[in-house]
C-alpha positions in Angstrom: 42.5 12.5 45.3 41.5 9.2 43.7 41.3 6.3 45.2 44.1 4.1 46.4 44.3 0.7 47.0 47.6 -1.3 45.3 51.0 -2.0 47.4 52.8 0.4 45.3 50.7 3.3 45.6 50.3 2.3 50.2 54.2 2.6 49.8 54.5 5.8 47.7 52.0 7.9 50.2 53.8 6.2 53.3 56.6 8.7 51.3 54.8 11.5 50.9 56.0 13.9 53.5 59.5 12.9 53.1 59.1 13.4 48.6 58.1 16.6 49.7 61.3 17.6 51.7 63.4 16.2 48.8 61.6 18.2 46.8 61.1 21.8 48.7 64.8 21.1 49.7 65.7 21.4 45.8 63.6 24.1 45.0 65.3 26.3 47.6 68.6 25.4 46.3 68.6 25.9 42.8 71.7 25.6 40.6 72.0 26.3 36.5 73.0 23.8 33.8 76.5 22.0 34.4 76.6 23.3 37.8 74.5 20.8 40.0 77.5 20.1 42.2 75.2 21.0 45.6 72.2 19.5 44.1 74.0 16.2 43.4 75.7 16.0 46.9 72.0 16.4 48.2 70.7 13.7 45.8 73.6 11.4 46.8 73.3 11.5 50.5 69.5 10.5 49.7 70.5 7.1 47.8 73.0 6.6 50.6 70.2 5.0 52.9 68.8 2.9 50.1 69.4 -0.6 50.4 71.7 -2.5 48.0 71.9 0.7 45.8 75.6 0.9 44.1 76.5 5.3 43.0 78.0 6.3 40.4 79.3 10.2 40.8 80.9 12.5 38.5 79.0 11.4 35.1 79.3 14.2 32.5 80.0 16.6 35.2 77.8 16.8 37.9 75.6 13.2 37.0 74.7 10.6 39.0 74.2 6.9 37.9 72.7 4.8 40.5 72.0 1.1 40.1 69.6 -1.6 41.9 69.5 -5.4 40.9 70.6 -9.1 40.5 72.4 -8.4 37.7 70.7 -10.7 35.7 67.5 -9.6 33.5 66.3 -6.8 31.0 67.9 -2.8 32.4 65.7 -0.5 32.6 66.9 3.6 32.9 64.8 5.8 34.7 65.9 9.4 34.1 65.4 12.8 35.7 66.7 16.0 35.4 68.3 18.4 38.1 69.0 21.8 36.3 66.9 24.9 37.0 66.6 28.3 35.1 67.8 31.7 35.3 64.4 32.9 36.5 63.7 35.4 39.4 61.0 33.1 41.5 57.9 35.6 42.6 56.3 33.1 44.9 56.1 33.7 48.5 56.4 30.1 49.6 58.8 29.5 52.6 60.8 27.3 49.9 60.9 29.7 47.7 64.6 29.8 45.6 67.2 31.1 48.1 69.6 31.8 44.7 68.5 35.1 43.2 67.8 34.9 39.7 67.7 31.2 39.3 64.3 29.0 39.9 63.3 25.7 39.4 60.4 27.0 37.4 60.6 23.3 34.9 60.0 20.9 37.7 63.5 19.2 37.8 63.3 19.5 41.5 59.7 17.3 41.4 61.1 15.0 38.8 64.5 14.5 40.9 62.3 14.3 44.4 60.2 12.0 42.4 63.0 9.6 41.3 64.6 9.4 44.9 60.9 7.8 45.9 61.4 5.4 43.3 64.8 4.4 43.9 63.9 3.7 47.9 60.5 1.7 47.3 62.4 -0.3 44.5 64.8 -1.1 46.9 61.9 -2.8 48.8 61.1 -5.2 46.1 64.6 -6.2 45.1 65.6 -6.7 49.1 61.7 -9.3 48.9 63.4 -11.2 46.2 60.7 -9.9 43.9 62.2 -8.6 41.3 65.5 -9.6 38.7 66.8 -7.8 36.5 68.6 -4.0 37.1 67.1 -0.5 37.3 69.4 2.2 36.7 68.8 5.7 38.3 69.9 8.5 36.0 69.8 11.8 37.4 71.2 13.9 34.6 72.6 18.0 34.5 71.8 20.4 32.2 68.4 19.6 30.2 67.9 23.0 30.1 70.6 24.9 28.6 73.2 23.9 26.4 77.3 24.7 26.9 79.7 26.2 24.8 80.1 23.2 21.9 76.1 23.8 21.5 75.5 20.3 24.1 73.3 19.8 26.8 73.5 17.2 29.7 71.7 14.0 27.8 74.4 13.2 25.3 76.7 13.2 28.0 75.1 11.0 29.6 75.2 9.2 26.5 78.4 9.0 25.7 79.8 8.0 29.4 77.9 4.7 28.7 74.8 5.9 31.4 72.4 4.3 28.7 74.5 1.0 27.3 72.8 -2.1 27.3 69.5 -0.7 28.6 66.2 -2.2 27.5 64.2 0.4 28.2 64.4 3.9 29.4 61.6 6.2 31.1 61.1 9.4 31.9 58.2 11.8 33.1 57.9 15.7 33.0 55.5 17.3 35.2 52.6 19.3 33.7 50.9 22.6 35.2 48.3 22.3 32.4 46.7 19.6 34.1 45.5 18.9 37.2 47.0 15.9 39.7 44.8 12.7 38.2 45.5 13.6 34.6 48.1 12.0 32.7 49.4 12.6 28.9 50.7 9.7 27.1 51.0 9.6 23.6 52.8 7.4 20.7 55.8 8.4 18.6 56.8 12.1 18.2 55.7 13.7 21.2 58.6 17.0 21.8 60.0 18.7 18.7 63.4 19.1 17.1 65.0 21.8 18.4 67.0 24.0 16.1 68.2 27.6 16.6 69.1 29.7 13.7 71.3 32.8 13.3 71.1 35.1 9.9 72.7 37.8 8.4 71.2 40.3 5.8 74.0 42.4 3.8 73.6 45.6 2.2 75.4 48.7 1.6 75.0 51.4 4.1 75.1 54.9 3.8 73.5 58.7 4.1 69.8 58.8 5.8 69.2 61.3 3.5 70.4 59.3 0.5 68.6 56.0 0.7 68.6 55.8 -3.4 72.7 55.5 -2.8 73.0 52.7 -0.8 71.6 49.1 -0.4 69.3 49.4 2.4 69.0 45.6 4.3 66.4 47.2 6.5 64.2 47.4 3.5 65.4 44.1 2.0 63.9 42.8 5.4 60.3 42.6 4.8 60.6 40.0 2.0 62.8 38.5 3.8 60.6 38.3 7.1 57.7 37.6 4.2 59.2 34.8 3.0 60.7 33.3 6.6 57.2 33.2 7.8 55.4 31.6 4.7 57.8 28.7 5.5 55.5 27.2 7.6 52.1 28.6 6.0 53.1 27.5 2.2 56.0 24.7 2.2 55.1 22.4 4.8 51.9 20.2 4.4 49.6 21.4 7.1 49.5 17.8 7.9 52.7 18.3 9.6 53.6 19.9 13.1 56.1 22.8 12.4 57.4 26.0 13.7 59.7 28.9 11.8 59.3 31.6 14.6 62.2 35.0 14.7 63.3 36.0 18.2 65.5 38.5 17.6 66.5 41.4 14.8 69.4 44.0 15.2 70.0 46.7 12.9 72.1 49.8 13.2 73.9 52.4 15.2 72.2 56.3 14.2 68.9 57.7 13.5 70.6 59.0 10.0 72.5 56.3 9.2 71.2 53.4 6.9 73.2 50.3 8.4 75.3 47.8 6.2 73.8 45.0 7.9 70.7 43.5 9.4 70.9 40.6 12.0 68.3 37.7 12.9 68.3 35.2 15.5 65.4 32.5 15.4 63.9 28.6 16.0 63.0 25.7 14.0 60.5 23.7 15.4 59.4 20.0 13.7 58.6 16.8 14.9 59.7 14.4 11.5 63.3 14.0 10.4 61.9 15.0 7.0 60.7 18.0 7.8 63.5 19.3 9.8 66.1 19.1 6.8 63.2 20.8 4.5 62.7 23.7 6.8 66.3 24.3 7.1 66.3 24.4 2.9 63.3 26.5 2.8 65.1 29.1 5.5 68.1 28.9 2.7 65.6 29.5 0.0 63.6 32.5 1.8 66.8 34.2 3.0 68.2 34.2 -0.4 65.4 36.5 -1.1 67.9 39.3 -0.3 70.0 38.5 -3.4 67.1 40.1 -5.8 67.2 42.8 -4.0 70.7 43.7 -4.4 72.2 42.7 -1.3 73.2 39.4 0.5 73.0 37.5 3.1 74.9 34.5 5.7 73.1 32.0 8.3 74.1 29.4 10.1 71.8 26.5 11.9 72.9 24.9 15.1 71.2 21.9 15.9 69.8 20.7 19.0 67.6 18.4 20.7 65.8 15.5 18.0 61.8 15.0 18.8 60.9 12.8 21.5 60.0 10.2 20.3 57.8 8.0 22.8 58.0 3.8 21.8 54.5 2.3 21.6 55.7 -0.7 24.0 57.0 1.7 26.9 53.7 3.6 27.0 51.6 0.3 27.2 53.2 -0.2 30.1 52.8 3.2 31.2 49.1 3.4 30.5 48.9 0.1 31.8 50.3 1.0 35.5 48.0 4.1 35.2 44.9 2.1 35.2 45.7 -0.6 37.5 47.4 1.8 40.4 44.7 4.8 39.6 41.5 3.5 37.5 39.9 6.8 37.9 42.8 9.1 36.1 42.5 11.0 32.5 44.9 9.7 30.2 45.0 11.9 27.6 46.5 10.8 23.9 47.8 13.8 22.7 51.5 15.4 21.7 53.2 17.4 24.4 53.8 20.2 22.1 56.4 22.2 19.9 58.6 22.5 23.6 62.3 20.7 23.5 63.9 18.0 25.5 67.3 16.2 25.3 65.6 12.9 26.3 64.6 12.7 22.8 68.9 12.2 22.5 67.9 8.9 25.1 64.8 8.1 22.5 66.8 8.1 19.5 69.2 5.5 20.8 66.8 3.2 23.2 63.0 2.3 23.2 62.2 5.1 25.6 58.5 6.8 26.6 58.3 9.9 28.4 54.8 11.1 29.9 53.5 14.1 31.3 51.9 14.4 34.8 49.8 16.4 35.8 50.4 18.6 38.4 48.8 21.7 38.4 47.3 23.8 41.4 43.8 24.8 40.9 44.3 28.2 42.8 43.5 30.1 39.8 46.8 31.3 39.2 49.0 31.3 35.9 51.7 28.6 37.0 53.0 27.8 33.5 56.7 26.5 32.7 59.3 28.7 32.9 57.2 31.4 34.6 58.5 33.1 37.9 55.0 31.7 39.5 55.3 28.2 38.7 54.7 26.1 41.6 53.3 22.0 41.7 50.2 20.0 43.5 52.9 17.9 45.8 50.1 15.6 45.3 51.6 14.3 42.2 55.1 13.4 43.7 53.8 9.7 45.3 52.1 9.3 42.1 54.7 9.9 40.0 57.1 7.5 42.4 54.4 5.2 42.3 54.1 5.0 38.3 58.0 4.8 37.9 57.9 1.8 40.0 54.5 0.0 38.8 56.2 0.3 34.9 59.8 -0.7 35.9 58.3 -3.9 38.1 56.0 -4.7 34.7 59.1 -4.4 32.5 61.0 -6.5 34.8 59.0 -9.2 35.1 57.9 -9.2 31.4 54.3 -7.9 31.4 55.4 -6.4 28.3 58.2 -7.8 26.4 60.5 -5.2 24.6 62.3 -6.8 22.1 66.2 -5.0 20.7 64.6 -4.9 16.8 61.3 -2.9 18.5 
């Protein structure tokens, strides 16, 4: 582990063993997006013993906004996420999920143990006198999976006022790629624009045995798949990060019977607004391709998450508690990837940075996301606490100076 020697970092281990109930105690108990009603009851009960700490239940479902401060000062959000996955867990850990079929295989339960350390050694400084201003503690539902109107938990959390009149919000995701005492911080677009599309190719079905009588769609499908995947390869500047992948095709009934229609079911993945509205054209354009083959077609686009999009200020004073609390870390500058998450709805509204951590067990195992083995190096939980708090103090007391216009 590397060495330790700030306040903030003496506080966060002093926490270690209790981060790690907070956090085992989640991942045992796992509950799916917009039904975190245990899970918050847990996470309340925790804030209960912090000092000078106002709750806020019942935010967009199951949320929880909890405050700390002198009411006076910049606001600064600090966000984590509570949902876990329809995923049978294959570990054999005595913590292992106790809900069949649904695993915390993202990390909400590290990021929500995580946040609880924050919220108790903030206390500490507020009850000194040490800091003014407010820190509000956002632990928000459903990151994972959207409801029926096509929404996931952050706009909620939105538009119940969780993020009005903040200065500054954080957020941190944990990373199996990378070991504890490696860090990813990067500038601007970090997480992609999410959007999920659904097709339709028309034809005229018909007789096996008479394909010459009837519009095939199965055969208008190659160019159509063709001219899907060229999206990426010949209309967007391979300057640009972008994604037109197809998850899913259904066609027909019958081994002798040509079907009258061909379905598809796919993501868009992009990181400028620019180049999400011209790969939602250029799907237009390359499904059109059935038309000149005689048949037809219908899609539709549902939007979701925008790119994370990490503000330049935030992550100086991220990077800059990294190399005052732990000099010897990795920080790497690089994007987090082509992945999705709703805290680029908190990013498009408020100067907001979110950074990954590493976290990753060096057992030789494959522990990615959303795997049934994915397990975390508790290690990172105190410095993850420790981080939230080191920022939030430097924003506080104006280290770094986020102005509204930024």
């Amino acid at each position: 582990m590397l060495r330790q020697t700030s306040r903030v970092v003496e506080q966060a281990e002093e926490l270690a063993v209790q981060l790690s109930h907070w956090r085992r105690s989640l991942h045992a108990n796992p509950e799916l997006s917009f039904r975190e009603h245990n899970t918050a009851a847990y996470i309340v009960n925790a804030l209960q013993s912090v000092e000078g700490i106002s709750i806020r239940t019942g935010i967009a479902g199951t949320g929880i906004v909890a405050s700390l401060g002198t009411g006076s000062g910049p606001v600064i959000a600090l966000r984590a996420d509570m949902d876990a996955l329809p995923i049978f867990e294959e570990n054999s850990h005595a913590y292992r999920s106790r809900i069949p079929g649904v695993m915390h295989a993202c990390g909400h339960d590290a990021h929500t143990a995580i946040l609880l350390g924050a919220a108790h050694l903030l206390s500490r400084w507020f009850a000194d006198g040490e800091l003014t201003g407010t820190v509000r503690f956002i632990f928000q539902p459903a990151e994972e999976a959207a409801n029926d109107q096509g929404v996931t938990g952050a706009p909620y959390m939105i538009q119940a006022g969780a993020f009005d009149e903040v200065t500054a919000a954080i957020a941190l995701h944990v990373n199996p790629e990378a070991p504890v005492g490696e860090i990813w911080v990067h500038d601007g677009y970090s997480m992609a624009n999410v959007d999920n599309f659904s097709a339709v190719i028309k034809g005229s079905g018909g007789h096996a045995a008479y394909p010459h009588l009837t519009t095939d769609p199965t055969w208008i499908l190659l160019p159509v798949l063709q001219a899907l995947h060229g999206i990426v390869a010949r209309r967007v500047s391979p300057l640009q990060e972008a994604v037109v992948s197809v998850g899913q095709i259904h066609a027909g009934t019958s081994a002798n019977v040509i079907p009258t229609l061909v379905a598809l079911e796919g993501t868009l993945r992009s990181y400028r607004p620019d180049v999400r509205e011209s790969i939602i054209s250029e799907l237009e354009r390359a499904l059109s391709v059935a038309r000149v083959f005689g048949g037809d077609y219908e899609f539709q686009v549902v939007r979701g998450e925008p790119a994370l999009n990490n503000h330049p200020k935030v992550n100086e004073a991220i990077k800059s508690s990294i190399e005052e609390l732990y000099p010897q870390c990795v920080v790497t500058d690089i994007p987090f990837g082509l992945g999705g998450e709703d805290f680029g709805h908190v990013s498009a509204r408020v100067p907001s940075a979110m950074f990954f951590l590493g976290c990753g067990l060096q057992d030789g195992a494959v522990r990615g996301l959303h795997t049934p083995q994915f397990d975390v190096d508790e290690r990172c939980l105190s410095m993850g606490s420790a981080l939230l708090v080191e920022t939030t103090c430097r924003l506080l007391r104006g280290d770094i100076v986020i102005q509204p216009d930024d």
